[in-house]
C-alpha positions as CSV (number, residue, x, y, z in Angstrom):
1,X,145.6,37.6,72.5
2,X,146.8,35.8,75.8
3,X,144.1,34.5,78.0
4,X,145.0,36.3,80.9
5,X,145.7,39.6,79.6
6,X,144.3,42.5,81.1
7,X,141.2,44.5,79.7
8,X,138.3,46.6,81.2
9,X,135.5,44.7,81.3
10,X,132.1,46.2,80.5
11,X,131.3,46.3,84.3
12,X,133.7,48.8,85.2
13,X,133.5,50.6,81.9
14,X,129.6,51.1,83.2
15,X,130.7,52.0,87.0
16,X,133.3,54.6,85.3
17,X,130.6,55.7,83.3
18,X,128.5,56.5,85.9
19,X,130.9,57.9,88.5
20,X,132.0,60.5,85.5
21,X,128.5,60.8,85.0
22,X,128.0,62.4,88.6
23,X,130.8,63.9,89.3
24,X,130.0,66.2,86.1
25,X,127.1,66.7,87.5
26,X,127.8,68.3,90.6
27,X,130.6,70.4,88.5
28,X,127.9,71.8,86.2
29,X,125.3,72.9,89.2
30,X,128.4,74.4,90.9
31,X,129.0,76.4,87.8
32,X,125.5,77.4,87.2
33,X,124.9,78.4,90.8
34,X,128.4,80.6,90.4
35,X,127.1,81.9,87.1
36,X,123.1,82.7,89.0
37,X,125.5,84.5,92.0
38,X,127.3,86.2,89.8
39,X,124.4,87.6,87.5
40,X,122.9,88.7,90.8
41,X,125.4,90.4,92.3
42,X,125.9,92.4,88.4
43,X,121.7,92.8,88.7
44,X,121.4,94.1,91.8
45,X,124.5,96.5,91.6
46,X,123.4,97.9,88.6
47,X,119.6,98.3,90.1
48,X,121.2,100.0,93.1
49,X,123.2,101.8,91.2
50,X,119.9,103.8,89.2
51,X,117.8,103.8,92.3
52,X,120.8,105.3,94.5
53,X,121.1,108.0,91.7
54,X,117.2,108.6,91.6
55,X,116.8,108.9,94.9
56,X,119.8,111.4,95.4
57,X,118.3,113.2,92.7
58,X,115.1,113.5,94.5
59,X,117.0,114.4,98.1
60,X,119.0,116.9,96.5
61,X,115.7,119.1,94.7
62,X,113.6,118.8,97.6
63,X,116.1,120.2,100.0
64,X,116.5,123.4,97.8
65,X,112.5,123.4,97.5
66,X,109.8,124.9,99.2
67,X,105.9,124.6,99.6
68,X,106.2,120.7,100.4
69,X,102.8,119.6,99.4
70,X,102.4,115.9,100.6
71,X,99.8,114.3,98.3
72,X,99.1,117.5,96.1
73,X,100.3,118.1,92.6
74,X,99.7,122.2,92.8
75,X,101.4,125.0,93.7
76,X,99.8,126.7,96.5
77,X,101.2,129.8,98.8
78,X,101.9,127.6,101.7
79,X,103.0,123.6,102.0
80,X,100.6,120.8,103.3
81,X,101.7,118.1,106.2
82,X,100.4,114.6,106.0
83,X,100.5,112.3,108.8
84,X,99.0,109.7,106.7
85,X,101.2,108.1,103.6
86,X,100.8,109.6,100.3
87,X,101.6,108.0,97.3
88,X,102.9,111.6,95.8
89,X,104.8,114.9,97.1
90,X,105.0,118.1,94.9
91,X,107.3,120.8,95.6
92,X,108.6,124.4,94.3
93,X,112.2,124.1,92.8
94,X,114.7,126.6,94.1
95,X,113.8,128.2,90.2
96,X,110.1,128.1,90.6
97,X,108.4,125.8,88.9
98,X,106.3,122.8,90.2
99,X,107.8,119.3,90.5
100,X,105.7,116.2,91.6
101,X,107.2,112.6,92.7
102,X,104.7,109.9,92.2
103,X,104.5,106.1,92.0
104,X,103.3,105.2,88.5
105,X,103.2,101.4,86.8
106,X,105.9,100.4,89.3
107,X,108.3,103.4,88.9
108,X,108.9,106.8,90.7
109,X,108.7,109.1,88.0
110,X,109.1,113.0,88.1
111,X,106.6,115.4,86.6
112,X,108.3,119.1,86.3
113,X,106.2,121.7,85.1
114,X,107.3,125.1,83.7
115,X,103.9,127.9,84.4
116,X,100.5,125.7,84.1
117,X,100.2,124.1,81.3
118,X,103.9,122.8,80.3
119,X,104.9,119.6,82.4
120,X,107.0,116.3,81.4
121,X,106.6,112.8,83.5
122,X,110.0,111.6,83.2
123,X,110.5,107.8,84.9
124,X,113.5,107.9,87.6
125,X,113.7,104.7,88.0
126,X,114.8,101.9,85.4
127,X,111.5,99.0,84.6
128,X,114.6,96.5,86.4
129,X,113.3,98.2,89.6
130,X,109.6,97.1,90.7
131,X,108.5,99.6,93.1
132,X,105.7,98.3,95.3
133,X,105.9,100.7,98.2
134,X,106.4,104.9,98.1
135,X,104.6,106.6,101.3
136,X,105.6,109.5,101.8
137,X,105.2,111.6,105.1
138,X,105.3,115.9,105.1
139,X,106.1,117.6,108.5
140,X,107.1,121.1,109.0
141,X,105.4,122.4,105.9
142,X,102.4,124.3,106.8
143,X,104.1,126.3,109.5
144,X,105.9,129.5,108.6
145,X,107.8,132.3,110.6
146,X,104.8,134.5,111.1
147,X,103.4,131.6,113.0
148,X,105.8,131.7,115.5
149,X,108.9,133.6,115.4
150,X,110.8,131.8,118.1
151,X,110.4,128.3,116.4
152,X,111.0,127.7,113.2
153,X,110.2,124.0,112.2
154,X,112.1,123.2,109.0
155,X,110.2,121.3,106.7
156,X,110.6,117.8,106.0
157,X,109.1,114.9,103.7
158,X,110.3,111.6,104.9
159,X,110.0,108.2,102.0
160,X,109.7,105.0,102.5
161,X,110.2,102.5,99.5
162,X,110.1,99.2,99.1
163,X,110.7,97.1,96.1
164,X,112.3,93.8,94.2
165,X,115.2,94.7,92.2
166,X,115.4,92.7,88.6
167,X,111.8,92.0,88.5
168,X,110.2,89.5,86.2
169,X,106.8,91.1,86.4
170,X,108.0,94.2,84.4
171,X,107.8,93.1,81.0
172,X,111.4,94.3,78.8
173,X,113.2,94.2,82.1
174,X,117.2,93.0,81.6
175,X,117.2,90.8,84.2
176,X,114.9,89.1,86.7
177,X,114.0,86.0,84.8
178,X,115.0,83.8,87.8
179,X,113.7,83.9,90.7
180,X,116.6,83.7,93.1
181,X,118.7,86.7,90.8
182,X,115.7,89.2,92.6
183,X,116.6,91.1,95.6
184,X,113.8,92.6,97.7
185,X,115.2,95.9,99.3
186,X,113.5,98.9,101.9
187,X,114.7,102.3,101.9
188,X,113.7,105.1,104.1
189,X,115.2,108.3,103.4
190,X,114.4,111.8,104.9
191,X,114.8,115.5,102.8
192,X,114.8,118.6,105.0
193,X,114.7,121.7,103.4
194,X,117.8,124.2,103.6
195,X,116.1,126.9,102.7
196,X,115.2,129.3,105.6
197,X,111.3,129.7,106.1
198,X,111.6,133.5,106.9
């Protein structure tokens, strides 16, 4: 080998090294923050997407309902207004029977009862969803059209809920196992009911 040939020496072996080193890296924390954006963005459409179907769900009974009973789980003759938040609204369905919307272990959950003794709790919301907020307001209910013929007030139950969607406090829960893949959202949402009170 000639003296003066030319070769790396271990210096800039070490300097290329290191540079690699970095610039790798940076690459990899872009890619993971892409990959903790992405599995966000999938989290919190496919949270949406069950809590925008639950809470159509729940819009669409209660406005063929009757009897709104904020903070009740009865059927009685006439509904009950609440100024005050309740955790819990029951209703008649358009069929008669008894349905109640409640806040239980973090979930809104549905109990429908057929007569007195037959009910189901069914959850409407998926253990992704950590619900830590559902007031809900009844106006409109205890008035009828004997009361006053000339003005009928329609009634109406107004929600609020709050929540984190892909929460790691629900134990089983698909996603929510980083802290910045959560999404804290606030929905308030109003169901006035169609049916005449005549």
């Amino acid at each position: 080998m000639k003296p003066n040939a030319a070769a790396f020496t271990l210096i800039e072996v070490l300097v290329s090294l290191a540079l690699f080193s970095v610039v790798m890296l940076v690459g990899m924390g872009a890619l993971l923050t892409v990959v903790d954006a992405n599995a966000k963005a999938q989290a919190t459409q496919s949270v949406m997407n069950n809590l925008n179907i639950a809470i159509d769900g729940m819009m669409r009974e209660m406005r063929m309902g009757s009897n709104y009973r904020c903070g009740r789980a009865d059927s009685g003759t006439r509904g009950v207004d609440c100024a005050n938040p309740q955790h819990q609204v029951s209703f008649m369905t358009h069929d008669g029977n008894l349905w109640v919307y409640y806040l239980n272990n973090h979930q809104i959950y549905r109990r429908s009862c057929i007569g007195v003794s037959s009910c189901v709790d069914l959850p409407l919301t998926s253990k992704d969803i950590d619900i830590t907020r559902f007031d809900v307001y009844v106006a409109g209910a205890e008035s009828t059209y004997a009361d006053n013929p000339r003005e009928i007030v329609q009634p109406t139950a107004i929600f609020i809920i709050e929540g984190v969607a892909a929460s790691s406090r629900i134990s089983g829960a698909l996603y929510g196992k980083k802290k910045r893949i959560r999404t804290e959202f606030k929905i308030q949402t109003v169901a006035t009911q169609r049916l005449l009170d005549l």
